[in-house]
C-alpha positions as MATLAB code, in Angstrom:
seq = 'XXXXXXXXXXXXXXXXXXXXXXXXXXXXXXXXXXXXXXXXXXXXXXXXXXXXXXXXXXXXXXXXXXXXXXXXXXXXXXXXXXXXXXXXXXXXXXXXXXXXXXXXXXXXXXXXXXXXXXXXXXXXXXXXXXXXXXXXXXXXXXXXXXXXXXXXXXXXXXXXXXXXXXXXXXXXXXXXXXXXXXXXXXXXXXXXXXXXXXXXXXXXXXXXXXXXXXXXXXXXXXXXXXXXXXXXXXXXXXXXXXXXXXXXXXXXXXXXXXXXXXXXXXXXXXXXXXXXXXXXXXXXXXXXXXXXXXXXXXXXXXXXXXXXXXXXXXXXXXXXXXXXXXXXXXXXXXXXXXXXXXXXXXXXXXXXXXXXXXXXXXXXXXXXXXXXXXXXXXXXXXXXXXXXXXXXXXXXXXXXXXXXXXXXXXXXXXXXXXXXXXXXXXXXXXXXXXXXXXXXXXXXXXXXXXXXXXXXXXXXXXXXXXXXXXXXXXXXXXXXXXXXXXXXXXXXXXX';
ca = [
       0.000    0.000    0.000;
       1.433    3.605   -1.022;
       2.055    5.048    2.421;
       1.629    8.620    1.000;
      -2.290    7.513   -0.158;
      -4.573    7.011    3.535;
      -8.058    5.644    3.329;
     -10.611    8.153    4.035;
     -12.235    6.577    7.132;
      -8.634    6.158    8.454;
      -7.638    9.691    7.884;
     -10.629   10.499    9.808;
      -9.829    8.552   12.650;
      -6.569    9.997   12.907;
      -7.672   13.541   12.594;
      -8.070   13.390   16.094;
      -8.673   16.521   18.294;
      -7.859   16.571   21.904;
     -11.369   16.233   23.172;
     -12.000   12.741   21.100;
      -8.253   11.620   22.465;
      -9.096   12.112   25.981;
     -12.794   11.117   24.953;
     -11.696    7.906   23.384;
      -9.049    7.086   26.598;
     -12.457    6.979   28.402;
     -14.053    4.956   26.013;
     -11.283    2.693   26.811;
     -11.770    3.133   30.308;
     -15.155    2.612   29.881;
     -14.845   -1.248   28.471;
     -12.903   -2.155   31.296;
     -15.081   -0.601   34.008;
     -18.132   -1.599   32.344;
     -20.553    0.938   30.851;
     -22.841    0.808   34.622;
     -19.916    1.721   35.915;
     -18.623    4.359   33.790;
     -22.789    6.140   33.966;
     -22.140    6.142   37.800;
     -19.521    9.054   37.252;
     -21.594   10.932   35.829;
     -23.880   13.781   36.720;
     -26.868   12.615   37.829;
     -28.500   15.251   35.644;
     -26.910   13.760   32.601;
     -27.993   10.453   33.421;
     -31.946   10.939   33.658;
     -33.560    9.401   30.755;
     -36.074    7.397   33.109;
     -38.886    9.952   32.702;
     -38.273   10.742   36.709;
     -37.409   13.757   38.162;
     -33.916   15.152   37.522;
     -32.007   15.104   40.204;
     -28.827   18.155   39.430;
     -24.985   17.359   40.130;
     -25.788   18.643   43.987;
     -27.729   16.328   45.329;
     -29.830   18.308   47.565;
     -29.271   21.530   48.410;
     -26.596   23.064   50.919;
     -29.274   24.793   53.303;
     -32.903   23.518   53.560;
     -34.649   25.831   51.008;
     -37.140   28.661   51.934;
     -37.617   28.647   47.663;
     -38.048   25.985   45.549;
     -38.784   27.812   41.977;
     -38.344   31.232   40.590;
     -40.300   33.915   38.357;
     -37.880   36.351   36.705;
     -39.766   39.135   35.444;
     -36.853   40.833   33.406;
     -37.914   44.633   31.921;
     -35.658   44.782   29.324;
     -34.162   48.413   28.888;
     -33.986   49.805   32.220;
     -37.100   50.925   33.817;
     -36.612   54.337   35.174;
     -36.839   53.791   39.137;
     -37.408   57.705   39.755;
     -40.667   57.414   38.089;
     -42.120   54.202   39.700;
     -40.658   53.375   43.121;
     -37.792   55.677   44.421;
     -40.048   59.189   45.577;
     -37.811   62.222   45.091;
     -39.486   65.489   46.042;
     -35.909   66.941   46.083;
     -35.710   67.167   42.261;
     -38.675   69.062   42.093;
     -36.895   71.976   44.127;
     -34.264   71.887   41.881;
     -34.684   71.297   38.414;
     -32.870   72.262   35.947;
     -30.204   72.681   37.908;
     -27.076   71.283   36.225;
     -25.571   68.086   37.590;
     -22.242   68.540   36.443;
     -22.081   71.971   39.065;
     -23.172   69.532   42.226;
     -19.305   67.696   42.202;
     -20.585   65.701   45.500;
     -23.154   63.962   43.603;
     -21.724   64.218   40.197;
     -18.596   62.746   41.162;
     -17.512   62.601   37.660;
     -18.836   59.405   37.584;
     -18.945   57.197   34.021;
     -21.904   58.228   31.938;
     -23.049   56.632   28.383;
     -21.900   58.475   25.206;
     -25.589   59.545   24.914;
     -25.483   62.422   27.446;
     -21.323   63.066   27.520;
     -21.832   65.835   24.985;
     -24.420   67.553   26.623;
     -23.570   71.116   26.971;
     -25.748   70.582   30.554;
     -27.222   67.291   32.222;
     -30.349   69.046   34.159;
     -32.438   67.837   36.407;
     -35.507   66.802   35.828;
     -38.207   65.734   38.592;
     -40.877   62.764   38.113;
     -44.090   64.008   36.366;
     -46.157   61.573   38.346;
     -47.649   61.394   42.084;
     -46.696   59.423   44.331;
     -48.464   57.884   47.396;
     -47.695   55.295   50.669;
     -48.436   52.020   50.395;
     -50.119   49.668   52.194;
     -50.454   52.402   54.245;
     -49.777   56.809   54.186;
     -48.049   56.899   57.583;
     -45.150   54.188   56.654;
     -45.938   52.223   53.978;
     -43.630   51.957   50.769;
     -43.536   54.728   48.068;
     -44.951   53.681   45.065;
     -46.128   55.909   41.979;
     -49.425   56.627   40.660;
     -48.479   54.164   36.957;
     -48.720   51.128   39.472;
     -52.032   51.108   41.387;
     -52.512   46.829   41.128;
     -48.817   46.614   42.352;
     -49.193   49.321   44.986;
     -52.465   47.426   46.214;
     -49.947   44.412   46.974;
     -46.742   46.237   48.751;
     -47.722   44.158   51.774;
     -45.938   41.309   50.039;
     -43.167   42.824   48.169;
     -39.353   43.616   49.174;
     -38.298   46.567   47.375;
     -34.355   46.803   47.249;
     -33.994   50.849   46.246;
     -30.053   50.446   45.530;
     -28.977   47.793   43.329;
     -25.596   48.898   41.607;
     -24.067   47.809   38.410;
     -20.735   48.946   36.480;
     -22.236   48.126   33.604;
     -24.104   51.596   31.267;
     -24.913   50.094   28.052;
     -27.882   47.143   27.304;
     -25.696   43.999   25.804;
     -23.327   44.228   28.690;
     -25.830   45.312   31.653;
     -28.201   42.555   30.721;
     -25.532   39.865   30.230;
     -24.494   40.613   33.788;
     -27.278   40.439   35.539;
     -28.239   37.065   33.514;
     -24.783   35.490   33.544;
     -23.128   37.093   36.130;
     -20.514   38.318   33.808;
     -20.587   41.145   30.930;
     -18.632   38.976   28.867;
     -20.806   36.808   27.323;
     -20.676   33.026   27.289;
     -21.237   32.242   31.114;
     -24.217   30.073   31.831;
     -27.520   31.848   32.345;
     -29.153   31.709   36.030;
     -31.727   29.595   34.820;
     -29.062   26.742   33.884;
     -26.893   26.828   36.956;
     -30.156   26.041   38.722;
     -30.860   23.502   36.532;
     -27.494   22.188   36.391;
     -27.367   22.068   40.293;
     -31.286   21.429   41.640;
     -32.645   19.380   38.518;
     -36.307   20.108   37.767;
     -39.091   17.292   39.907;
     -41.139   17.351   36.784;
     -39.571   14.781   34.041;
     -42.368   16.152   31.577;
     -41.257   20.181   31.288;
     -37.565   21.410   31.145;
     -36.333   23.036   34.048;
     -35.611   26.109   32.484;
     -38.383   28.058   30.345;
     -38.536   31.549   28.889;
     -41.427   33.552   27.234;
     -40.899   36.933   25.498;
     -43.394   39.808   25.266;
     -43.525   43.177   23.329;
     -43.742   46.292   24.982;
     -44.131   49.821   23.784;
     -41.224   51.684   23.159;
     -37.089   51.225   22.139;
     -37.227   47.542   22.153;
     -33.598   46.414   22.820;
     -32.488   43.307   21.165;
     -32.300   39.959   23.002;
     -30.501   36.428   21.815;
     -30.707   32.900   23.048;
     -27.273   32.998   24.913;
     -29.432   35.348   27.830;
     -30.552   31.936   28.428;
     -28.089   30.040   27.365;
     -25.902   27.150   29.031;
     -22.575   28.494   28.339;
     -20.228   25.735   28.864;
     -22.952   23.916   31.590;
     -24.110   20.519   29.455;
     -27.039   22.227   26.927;
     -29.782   19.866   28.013;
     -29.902   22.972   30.920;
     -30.809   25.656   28.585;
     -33.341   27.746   28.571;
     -36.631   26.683   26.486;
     -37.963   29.542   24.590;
     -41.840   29.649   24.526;
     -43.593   31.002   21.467;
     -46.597   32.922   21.398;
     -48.086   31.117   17.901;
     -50.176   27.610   17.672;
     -46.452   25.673   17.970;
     -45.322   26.991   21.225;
     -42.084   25.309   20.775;
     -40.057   25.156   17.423;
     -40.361   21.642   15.859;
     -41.994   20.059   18.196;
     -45.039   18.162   16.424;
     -44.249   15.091   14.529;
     -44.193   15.302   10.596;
     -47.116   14.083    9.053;
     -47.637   10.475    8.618;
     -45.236    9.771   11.948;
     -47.683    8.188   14.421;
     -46.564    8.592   18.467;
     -45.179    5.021   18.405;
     -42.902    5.802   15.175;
     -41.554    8.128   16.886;
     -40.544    6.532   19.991;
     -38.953    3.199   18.420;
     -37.094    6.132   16.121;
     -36.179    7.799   19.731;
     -34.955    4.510   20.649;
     -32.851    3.495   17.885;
     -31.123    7.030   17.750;
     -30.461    6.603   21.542;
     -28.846    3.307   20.839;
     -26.528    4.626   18.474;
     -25.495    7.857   20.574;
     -24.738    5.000   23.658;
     -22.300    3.214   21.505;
     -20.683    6.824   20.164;
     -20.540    7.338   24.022;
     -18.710    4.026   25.157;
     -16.159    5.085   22.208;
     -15.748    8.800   22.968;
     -16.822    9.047   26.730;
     -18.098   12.739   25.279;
     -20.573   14.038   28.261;
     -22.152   15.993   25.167;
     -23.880   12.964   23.689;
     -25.750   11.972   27.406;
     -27.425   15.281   27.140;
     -28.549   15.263   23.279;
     -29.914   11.954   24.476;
     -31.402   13.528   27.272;
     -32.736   16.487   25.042;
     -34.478   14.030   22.499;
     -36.416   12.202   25.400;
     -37.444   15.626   26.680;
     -38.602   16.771   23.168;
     -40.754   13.313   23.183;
     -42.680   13.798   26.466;
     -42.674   17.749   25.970;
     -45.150   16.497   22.962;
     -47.891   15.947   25.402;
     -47.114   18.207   27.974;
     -46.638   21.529   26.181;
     -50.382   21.642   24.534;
     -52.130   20.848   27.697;
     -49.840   23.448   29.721;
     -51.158   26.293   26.907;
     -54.204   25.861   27.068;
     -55.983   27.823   29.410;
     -59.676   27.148   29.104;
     -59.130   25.198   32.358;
     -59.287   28.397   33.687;
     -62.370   30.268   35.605;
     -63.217   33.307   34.794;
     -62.397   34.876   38.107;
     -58.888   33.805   37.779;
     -58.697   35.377   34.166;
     -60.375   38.779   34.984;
     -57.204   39.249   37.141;
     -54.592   39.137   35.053;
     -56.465   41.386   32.538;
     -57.530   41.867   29.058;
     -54.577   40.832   27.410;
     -54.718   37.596   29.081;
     -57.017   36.465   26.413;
     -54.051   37.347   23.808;
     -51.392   35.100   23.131;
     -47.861   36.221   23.525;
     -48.510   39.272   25.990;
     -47.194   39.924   29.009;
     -50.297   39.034   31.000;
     -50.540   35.703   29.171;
     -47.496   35.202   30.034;
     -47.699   35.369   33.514;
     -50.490   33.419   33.450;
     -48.659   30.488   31.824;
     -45.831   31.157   34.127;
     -47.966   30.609   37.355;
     -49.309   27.419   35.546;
     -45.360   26.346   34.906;
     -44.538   26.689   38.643;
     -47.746   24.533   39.748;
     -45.985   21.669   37.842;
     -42.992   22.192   39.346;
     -40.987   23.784   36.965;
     -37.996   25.729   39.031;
     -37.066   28.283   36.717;
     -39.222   30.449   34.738;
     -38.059   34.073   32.809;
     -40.041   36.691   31.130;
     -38.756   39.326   29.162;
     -40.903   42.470   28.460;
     -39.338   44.516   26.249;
     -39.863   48.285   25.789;
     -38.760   49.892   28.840;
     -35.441   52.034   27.169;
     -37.235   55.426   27.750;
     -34.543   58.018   25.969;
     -37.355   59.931   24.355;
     -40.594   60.763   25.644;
     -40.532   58.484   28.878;
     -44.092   59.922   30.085;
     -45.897   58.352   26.722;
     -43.830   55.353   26.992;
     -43.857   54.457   31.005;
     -47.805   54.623   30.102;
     -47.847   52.346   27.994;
     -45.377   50.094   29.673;
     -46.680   49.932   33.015;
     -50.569   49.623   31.534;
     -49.458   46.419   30.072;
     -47.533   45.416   33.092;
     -48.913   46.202   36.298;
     -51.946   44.263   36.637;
     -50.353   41.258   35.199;
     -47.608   41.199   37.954;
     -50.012   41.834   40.807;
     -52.256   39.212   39.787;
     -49.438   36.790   39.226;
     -48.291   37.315   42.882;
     -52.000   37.217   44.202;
     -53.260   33.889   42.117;
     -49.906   32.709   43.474;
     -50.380   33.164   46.904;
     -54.462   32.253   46.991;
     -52.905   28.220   45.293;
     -50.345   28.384   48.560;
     -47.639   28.456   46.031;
     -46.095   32.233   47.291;
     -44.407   31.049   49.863;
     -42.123   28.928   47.776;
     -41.620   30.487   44.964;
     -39.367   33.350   44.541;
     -40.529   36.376   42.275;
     -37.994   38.575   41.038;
     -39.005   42.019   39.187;
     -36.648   44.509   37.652;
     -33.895   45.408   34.258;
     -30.564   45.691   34.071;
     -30.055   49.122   35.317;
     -32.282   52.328   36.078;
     -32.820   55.562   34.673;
     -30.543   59.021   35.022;
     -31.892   61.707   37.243;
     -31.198   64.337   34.439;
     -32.888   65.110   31.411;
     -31.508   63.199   27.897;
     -31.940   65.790   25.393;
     -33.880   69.178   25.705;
     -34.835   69.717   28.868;
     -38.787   69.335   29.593;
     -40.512   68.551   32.495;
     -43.543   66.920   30.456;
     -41.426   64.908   27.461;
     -38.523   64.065   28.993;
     -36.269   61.576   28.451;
     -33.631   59.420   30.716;
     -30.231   57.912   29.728;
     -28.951   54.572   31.736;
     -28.099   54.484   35.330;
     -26.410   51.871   36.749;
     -25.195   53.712   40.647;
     -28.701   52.988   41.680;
     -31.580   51.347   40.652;
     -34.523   49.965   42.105;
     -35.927   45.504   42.212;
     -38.750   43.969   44.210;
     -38.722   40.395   45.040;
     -42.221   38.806   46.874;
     -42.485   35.104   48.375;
     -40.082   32.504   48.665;
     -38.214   33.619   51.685;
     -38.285   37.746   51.131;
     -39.111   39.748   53.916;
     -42.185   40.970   52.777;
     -43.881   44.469   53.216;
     -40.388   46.530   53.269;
     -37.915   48.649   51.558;
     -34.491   47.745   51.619;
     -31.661   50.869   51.446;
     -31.777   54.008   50.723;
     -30.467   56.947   47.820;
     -29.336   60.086   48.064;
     -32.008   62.819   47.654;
     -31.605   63.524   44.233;
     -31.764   59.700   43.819;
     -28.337   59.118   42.296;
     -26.256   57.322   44.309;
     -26.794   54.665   46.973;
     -26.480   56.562   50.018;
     -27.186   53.100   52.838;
     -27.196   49.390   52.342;
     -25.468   49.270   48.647;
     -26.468   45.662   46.944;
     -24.210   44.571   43.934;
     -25.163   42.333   40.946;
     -23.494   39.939   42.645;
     -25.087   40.397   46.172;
     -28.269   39.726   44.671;
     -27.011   36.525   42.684;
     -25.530   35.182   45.637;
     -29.171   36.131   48.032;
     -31.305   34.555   45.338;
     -29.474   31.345   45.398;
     -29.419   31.158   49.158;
     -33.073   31.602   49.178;
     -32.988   28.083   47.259;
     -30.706   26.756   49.402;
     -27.494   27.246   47.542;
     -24.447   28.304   49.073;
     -23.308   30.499   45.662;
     -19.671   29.114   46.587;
     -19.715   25.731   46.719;
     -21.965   26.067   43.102;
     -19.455   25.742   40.969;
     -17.711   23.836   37.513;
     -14.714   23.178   36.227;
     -14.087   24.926   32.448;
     -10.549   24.977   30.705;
      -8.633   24.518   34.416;
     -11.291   27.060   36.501;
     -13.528   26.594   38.843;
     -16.142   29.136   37.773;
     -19.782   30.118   39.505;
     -22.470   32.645   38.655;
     -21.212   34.523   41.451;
     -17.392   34.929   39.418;
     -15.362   35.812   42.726;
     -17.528   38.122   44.926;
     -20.745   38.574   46.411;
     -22.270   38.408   49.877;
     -25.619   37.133   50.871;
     -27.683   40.439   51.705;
     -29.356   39.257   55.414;
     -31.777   42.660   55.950;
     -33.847   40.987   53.049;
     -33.960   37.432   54.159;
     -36.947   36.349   56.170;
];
């Protein structure tokens, strides 16, 4: 045989790349320990193909849990936090006043390119009232745009200074997703289901739902919800809003149920023996994946459909309940999610970047919004699911106390703000009924009880009974965790 001419199929097997080497030493391994063996070295999570729950590479948690599921309502764009929750009469005394001439707020602090070339950032006060709630001698402030959620402060924790470094959407976002601006880290939702599992076999662990506001929608992509370098099968799941709620999921025409699962089958034979050869982790979750797919055929249509539901229970989410793909709907089908167990559920309702006219657009926004959320945290707690289930609300930064553009006290606009920004959390754990730190008095820097990105990563995941550093996986030599190296568990807002 001419040494200098190599069969094709040889050539391929010695185009080898370091994964398949290593891979393949396993696959050695794997003969000699037996394949049992070999599965038992797994992650649990990996190994689940039994239709049971999915027990995640921790076991059980560090702490017993005071949360067992969470409800991320994201707004995407920054909702401004001077005109819905953090009451500054101050700014009414003094607008217009330049805040480049106040130095010990200023601070010549990092701004967005938006507002650097102003010839003046001034000051521009909220346009709309603001009352007490639950009650006017010490209840929370809470403006006039959110009446449903103001009717349920009793039950939410509202953290006034959250603090990014982060001033621009693809980076702000990413972080408080990831933990990380750079992207590529996994997503909340997939630690979580890369550590806890998911009880129900029948749903994924992680789902997400998308809804479109009014305004400067800011672009979002899968890797918000991505796995990052976490085993896929803990991605997120995107819902859709049209008759196929998930991509691809029906079977072709003329491929009956039990086609399909002798198909499944066969195809999961196949990926075992590519598995014994390569010992590539990859392969246990497409097969893991494919059986999810297969039951996800049954359970999908009967989670979407909501004539189940009274009329009573529909009236409180609101009109727009009735319309598929809206926020209300969503929340809806997000309450529905966490009755069958499914531990991590995100919304995204777009809209919120208010550089323009933020009065027309904070309308708008919080019209579709507010009810929804209220309701979602009500129908919650009347099913006795509130107390374990963790509702997060909030974006990825706030809005600037100054005016973007011409100044106007009736069209104004706000440019990102990441020293201070305002989240509520309710149930799962939260000390409800109180407001947790404190700005300045032209509400631009955190003046008491400062909580970072991280802070609120690391409180979240205590509330479910992580410990955010013992969370962790190894990637190319380094232990990493959604927390990165920082973070402290914020106490004053644990029940």
């Amino acid at each position: 045989m001419d040494p200098l001419r190599i069969d094709p199929l040889q050539s391929r097997l010695l185009d080898l790349s370091r994964r398949q080497f290593f891979g393949r030493t396993a696959g050695t391994l794997s003969h000699a320990l037996g394949v049992g063996a070999l599965a038992k070295l797994l992650p649990s999570s990996a190994r689940a193909q039994d239709g049971g729950p999915r027990q995640g590479a921790l076991g059980r948690p560090h702490y017993p849990p005071k949360a067992r599921r969470v409800i991320y309502l994201h707004m995407m764009g920054g909702p401004s936090q001077l005109d819905l929750f953090d009451y500054k009469p101050a700014l009414r005394d003094r607008k217009g006043e330049d805040l480049r001439k106040l130095p010990e707020i200023y601070q010549m602090q990092r701004i967005t390119g938006m507002t650097s070339g102003q010839s003046s950032l001034p000051l521009v006060p909220s346009m709309f009232r603001f009352d007490r709630w639950p009650n006017r001698a010490n209840g929370a402030w809470i403006s006039e745009l959110l009446p449903h959620t103001a009717r349920i402060a009793d039950k939410l924790c509202i953290v006034k200074t959250v603090h990014t470094e982060a001033i621009n959407h693809e980076p702000g976002v990413t972080f408080m997703q990831t933990g990380s601006q750079i992207p590529g880290r996994p997503s909340f939702g997939a630690w979580l289901s890369y550590g806890l599992g998911s009880p129900n076999a029948d749903l994924p662990a992680f789902v997400v739902m998308i809804s479109q506001g009014f305004g400067n929608m800011q672009a979002l992509s899968a890797r918000l919800w991505g796995s990052g370098f976490l085993p896929s099968e803990h991605q997120g799941v995107r819902f859709r809003s049209g008759a196929n709620p998930v991509l691809f999921l029906e079977d072709p025409p003329g491929v009956a149920r039990p086609d399909r699962r002798r198909m499944l089958d066969a195809v999961a034979a196949l990926n075992e023996r590519e598995f014994e050869r390569s010992g590539d982790d990859e392969i246990r979750s497409r097969i893991a994946q494919a059986e999810m797919a297969f039951r996800m055929q049954m359970s999908v249509p009967e989670l979407t459909d909501i004539s189940d539901e009274d009329p009573r229970t529909l009236e409180m989410y609101g009109p727009d309940v009735e319309k598929p793909g809206t926020f209300a709907r969503n929340c809806l089908l997000a309450r529905r999610l966490a009755e069958r167990g499914v531990p991590f559920v995100q919304l995204y309702q777009r809209g919120w970047d208010a550089h323009g006219n933020l009065p027309r657009e904070i309308r708008e926004q919080t019209r579709m919004t507010d009810q929804p959320q209220a309701a979602l945290i009500r129908d919650l707690e009347r099913r006795g699911l509130l107390d374990d289930t963790l509702v997060v609300w909030g974006g990825e930064f706030g809005r600037t106390n100054y005016c973007q553009g011409a100044f106007s006290e009736t069209t104004y606009g706000r440019d990102h703000h990441g020293r201070c920004f305002t989240m509520w959390l309710a149930g799962g754990g939260v000390q409800p009924g109180i407001v947790y730190g404190e700005t300045d008095e032209l509400g631009y820097n955190v003046l008491r009880d400062p909580v970072h990105v991280h802070d609120l990563h690391a409180t979240l995941l205590r509330l479910l009974g992580i410990d955010h550093e013992r969370l962790t996986y190894r990637f190319q030599g380094r232990d990493y965790r959604l927390t990165d190296i920082a973070g402290e568990v914020v106490d004053g807002i644990v029940a």
